[in-house]
VMD Tcl script that draws the C-alpha trace (Angstrom):
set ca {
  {75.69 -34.82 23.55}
  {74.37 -32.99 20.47}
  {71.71 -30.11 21.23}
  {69.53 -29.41 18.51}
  {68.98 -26.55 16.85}
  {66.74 -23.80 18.30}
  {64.04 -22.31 16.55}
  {64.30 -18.83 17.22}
  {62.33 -15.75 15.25}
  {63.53 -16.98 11.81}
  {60.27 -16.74 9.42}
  {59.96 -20.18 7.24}
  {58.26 -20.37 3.77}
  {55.52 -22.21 5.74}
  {55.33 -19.18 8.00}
  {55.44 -16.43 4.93}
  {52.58 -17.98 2.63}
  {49.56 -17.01 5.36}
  {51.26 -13.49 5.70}
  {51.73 -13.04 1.58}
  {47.95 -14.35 1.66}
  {46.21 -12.24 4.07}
  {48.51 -9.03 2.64}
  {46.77 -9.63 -0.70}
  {43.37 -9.77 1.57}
  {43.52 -6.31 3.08}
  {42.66 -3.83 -0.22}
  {39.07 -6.32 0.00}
  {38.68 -4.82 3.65}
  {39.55 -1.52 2.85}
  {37.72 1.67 4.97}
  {34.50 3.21 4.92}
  {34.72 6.20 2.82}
  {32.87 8.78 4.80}
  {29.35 9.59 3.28}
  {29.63 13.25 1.31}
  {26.90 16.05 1.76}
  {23.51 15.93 0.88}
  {23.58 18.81 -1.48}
  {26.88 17.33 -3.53}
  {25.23 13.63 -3.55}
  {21.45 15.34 -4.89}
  {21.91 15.57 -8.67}
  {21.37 19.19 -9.73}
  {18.14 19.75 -11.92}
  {18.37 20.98 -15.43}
  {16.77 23.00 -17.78}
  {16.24 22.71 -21.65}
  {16.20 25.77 -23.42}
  {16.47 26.99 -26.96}
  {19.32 28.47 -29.08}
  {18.86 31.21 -31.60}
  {19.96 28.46 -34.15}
  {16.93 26.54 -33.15}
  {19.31 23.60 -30.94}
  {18.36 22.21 -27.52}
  {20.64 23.02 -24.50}
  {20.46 21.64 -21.11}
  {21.86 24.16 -18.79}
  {21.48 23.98 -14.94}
  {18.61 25.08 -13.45}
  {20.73 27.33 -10.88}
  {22.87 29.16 -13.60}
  {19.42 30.26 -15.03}
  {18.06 30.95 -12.05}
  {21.20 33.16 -11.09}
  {20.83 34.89 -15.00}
  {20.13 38.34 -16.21}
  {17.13 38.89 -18.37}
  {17.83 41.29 -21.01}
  {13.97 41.43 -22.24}
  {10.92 40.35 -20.54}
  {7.75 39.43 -22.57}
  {8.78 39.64 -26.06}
  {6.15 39.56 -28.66}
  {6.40 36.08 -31.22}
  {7.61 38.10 -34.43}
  {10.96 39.18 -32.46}
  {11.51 35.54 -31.33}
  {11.25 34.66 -34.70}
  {13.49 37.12 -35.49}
  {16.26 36.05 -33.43}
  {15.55 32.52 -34.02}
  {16.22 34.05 -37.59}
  {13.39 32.17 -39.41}
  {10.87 34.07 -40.78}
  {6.53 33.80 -41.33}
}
mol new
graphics top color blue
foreach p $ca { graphics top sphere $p radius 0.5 }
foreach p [lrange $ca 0 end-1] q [lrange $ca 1 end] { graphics top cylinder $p $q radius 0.2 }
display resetview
């Protein structure tokens, strides 16, 4: 009498195409990225302000808020002045 062969754990092609297939699947899952703070997701607010060559500069609003003023309340001929045109 001739047995036939047993089966065993041997993967076939057959077998190998659904694991190849759902492999390429799992980067489609992927995980939740966990949601980041509020304050890093809120866009900071800017400011437009002036250079003394008369160009337009958006800085953020909490570098100027954390600035120095050197003078407070200067008159318009000294803004001129710096702006360096003159009247």
């Amino acid at each position: 009498m001739s047995q036939k062969p047993k089966k065993g754990n041997a993967i076939s092609r057959r077998g190998l195409f659904p694991l190849l297939g759902s492999s390429l699947l799992l980067p489609f899952i992927g995980y939740q990225q966990e949601a980041a703070p509020e304050e890093s997701v809120e866009e900071e607010e800017y400011k437009t302000l002036l250079k003394p060559d008369g160009t337009i500069v958006k800085v953020r609003a909490s570098a100027v808020k954390n600035s120095k003023v050197i003078k407070k309340n200067i008159p318009n001929s000294t803004f001129l002045q710096w702006l360096g045109k003159k009247f």
